[in-house]
C-alpha positions as CSV (number, residue, x, y, z in Angstrom):
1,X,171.0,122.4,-155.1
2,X,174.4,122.3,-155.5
3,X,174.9,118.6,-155.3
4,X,172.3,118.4,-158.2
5,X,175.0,120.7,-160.2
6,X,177.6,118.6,-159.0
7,X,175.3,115.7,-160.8
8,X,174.8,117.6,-163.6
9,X,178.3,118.2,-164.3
10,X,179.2,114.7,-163.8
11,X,177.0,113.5,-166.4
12,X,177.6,115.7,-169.1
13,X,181.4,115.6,-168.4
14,X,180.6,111.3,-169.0
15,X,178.7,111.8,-172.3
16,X,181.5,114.1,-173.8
17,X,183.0,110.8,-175.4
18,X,179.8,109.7,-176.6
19,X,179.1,109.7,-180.3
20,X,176.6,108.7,-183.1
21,X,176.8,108.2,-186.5
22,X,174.3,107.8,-189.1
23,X,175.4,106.8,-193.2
24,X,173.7,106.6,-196.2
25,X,171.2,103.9,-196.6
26,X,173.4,101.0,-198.4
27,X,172.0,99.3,-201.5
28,X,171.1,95.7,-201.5
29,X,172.5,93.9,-204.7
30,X,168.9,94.2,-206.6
31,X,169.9,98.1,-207.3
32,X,172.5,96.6,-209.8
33,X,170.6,95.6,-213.2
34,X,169.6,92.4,-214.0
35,X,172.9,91.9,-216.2
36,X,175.2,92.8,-213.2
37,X,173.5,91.3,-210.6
38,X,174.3,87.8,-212.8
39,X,177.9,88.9,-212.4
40,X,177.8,88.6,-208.5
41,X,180.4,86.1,-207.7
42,X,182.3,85.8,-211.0
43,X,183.9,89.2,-211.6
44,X,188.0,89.5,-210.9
45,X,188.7,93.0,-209.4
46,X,192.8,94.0,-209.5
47,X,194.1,97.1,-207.6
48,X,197.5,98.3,-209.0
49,X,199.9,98.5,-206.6
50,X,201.3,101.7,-204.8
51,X,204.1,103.4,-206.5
52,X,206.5,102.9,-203.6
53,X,209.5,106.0,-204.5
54,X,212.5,106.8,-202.2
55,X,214.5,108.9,-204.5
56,X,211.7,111.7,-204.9
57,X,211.6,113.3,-201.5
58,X,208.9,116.5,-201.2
59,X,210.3,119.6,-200.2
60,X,207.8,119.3,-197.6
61,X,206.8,116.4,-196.4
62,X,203.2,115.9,-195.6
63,X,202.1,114.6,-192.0
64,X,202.6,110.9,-191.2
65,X,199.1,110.5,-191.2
66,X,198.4,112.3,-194.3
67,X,196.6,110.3,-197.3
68,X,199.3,111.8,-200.1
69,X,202.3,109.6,-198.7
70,X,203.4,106.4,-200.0
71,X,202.6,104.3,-196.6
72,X,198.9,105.4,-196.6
73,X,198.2,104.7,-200.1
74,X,199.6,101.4,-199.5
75,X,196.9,100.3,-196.3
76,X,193.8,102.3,-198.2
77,X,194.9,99.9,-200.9
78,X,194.9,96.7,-198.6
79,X,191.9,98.1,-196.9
80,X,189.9,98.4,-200.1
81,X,191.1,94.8,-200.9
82,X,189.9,93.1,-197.3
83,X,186.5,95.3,-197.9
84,X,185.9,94.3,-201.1
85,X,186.4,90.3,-200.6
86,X,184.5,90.9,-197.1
87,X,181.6,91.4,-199.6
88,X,181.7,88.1,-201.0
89,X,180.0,89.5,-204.9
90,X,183.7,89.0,-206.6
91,X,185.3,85.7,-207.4
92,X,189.0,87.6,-206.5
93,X,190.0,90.5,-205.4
94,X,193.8,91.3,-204.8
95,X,196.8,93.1,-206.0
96,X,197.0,93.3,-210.1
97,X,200.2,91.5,-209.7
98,X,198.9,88.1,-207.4
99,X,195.6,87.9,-209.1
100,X,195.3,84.2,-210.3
101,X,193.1,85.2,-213.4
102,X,193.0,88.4,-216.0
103,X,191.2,91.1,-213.9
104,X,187.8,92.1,-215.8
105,X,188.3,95.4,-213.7
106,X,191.5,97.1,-213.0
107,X,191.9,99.9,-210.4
108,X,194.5,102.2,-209.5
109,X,193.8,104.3,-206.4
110,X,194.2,107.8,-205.8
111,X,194.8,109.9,-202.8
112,X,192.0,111.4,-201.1
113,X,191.8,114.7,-200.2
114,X,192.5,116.3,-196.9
115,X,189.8,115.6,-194.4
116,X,189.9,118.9,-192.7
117,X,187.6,119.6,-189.5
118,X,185.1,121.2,-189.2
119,X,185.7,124.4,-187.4
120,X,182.5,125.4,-186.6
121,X,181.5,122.2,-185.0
122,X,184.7,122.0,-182.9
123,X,184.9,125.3,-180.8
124,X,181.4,125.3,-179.6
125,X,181.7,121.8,-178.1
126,X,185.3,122.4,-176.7
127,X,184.0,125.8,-175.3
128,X,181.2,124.5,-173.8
129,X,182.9,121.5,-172.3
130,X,180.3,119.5,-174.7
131,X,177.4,121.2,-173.4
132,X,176.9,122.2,-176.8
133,X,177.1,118.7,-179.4
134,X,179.4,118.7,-181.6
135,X,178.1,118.1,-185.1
136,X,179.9,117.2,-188.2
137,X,180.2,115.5,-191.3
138,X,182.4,112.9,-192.3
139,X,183.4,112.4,-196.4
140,X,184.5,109.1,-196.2
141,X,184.9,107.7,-199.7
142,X,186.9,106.4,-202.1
143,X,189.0,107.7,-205.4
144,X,190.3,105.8,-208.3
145,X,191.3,105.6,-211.7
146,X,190.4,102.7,-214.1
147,X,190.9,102.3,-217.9
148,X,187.7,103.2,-218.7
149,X,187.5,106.3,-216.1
150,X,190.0,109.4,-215.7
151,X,188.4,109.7,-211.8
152,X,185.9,108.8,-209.8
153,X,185.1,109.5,-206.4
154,X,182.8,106.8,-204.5
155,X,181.8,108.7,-201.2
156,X,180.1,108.0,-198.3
157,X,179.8,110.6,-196.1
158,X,178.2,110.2,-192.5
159,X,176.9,111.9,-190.1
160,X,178.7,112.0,-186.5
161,X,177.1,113.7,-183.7
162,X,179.4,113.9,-180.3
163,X,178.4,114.8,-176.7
164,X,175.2,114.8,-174.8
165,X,172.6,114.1,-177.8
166,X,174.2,111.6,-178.6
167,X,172.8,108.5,-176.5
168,X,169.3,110.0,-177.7
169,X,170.0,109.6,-181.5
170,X,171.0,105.7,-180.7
171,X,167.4,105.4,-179.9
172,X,166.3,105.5,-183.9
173,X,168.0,102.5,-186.0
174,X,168.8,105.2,-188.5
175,X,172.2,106.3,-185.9
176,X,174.9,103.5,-184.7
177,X,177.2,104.0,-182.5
178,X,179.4,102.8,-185.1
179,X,180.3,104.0,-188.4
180,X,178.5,101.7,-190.8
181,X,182.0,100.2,-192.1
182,X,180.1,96.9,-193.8
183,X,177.5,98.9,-195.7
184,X,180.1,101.4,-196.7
185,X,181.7,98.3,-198.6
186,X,178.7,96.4,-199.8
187,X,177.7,99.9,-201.2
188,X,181.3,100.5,-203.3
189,X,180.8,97.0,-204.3
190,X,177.5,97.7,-205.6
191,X,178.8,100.9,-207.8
192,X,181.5,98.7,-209.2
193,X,178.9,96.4,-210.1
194,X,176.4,98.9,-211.8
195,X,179.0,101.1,-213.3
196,X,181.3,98.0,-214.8
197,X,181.4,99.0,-218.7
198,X,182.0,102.1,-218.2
199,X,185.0,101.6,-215.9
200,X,186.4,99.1,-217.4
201,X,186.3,100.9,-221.0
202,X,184.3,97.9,-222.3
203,X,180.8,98.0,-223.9
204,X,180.1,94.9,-223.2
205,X,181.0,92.7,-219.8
206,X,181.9,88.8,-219.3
């Protein structure tokens, strides 16, 4: 009996560090109207570069890993530029200043707001030593301002289940064991896509 225990424990303690994760369905490029869809491949997306400022420092300065400081907005910035050409629906997408053509859509990012954890979901699973899952949501996403749009939020938030149930969730195609990184792109790349007039403050598009 107690070398079944001893099993038991073993196992459980070896699923703590499992997870799953399961995202929003992402949209093929047919969900963008026949007018955008013929802009797949042609469109030239800037993102205005980071404010970088070293005369203003904040009374208190936020944590290094905090997406309010300078450095963050700076790799969100070349993140959203590497996800966006990984996409391959825009003829160029880079910094408003290297772009080799007139951007037809012109970002500027914003910070995101604090992802905060989820109490609730935490102190079960580190009280039970993951016998009980931890089970949480993650708001991934993605804020901006263009000159056609004040602010707009793009999220994608996921699912993420940690801990025992976790190899059992893997078993529908729904969960990964992965965030879904490359339909979380394709999907903003859609929105830009469908939403294009309106962000770029332009009735009508090239």
């Amino acid at each position: 009996m107690r070398q079944h225990l001893v099993a038991i424990v073993l196992l459980l303690s070896s699923l703590v560090g499992c997870a799953a994760y399961k995202s929003p369905i992402p949209p093929s490029v047919a969900v963008a109207d026949s007018a955008r869809a013929s802009l797949t491949g042609k469109l030239v997306v800037g993102i205005v570069e980071p404010e970088i400022r070293i005369d203003d420092e904040p009374m208190f300065p936020p944590a290094g890993n905090d997406a309010r400081t300078t450095e963050s907005l700076i790799r969100q910035a070349v993140h959203t530029i590497d996800a966006l050409r990984g996409t391959g629906l825009f003829a160029e997408v880079n910094f408003s200043r290297q772009l080799s053509a007139p951007p037809d859509l012109l970002l500027t990012l914003a910070p995101a707001p604090p992802n905060t954890a989820d109490g609730d979901a935490v102190m079960p699973f580190v009280f039970t030593v993951g016998i009980y899952p931890m089970i949480f949501i993650e708001e991934n996403g993605v804020y901006f301002t263009s000159s056609g749009a004040d602010s707009v939020a793009f999220n994608w938030p996921t699912t993420a289940v940690a801990g025992w149930a976790a190899p059992f969730l893997l078993v529908s195609p729904r969960w990964k064991i992965e965030r879904d990184l490359a339909g979380f792109h394709r999907a903003l790349a859609v929105y830009l896509l469908s939403h294009l007039s309106e962000l770029s403050g332009h009735q009508s598009v090239p």
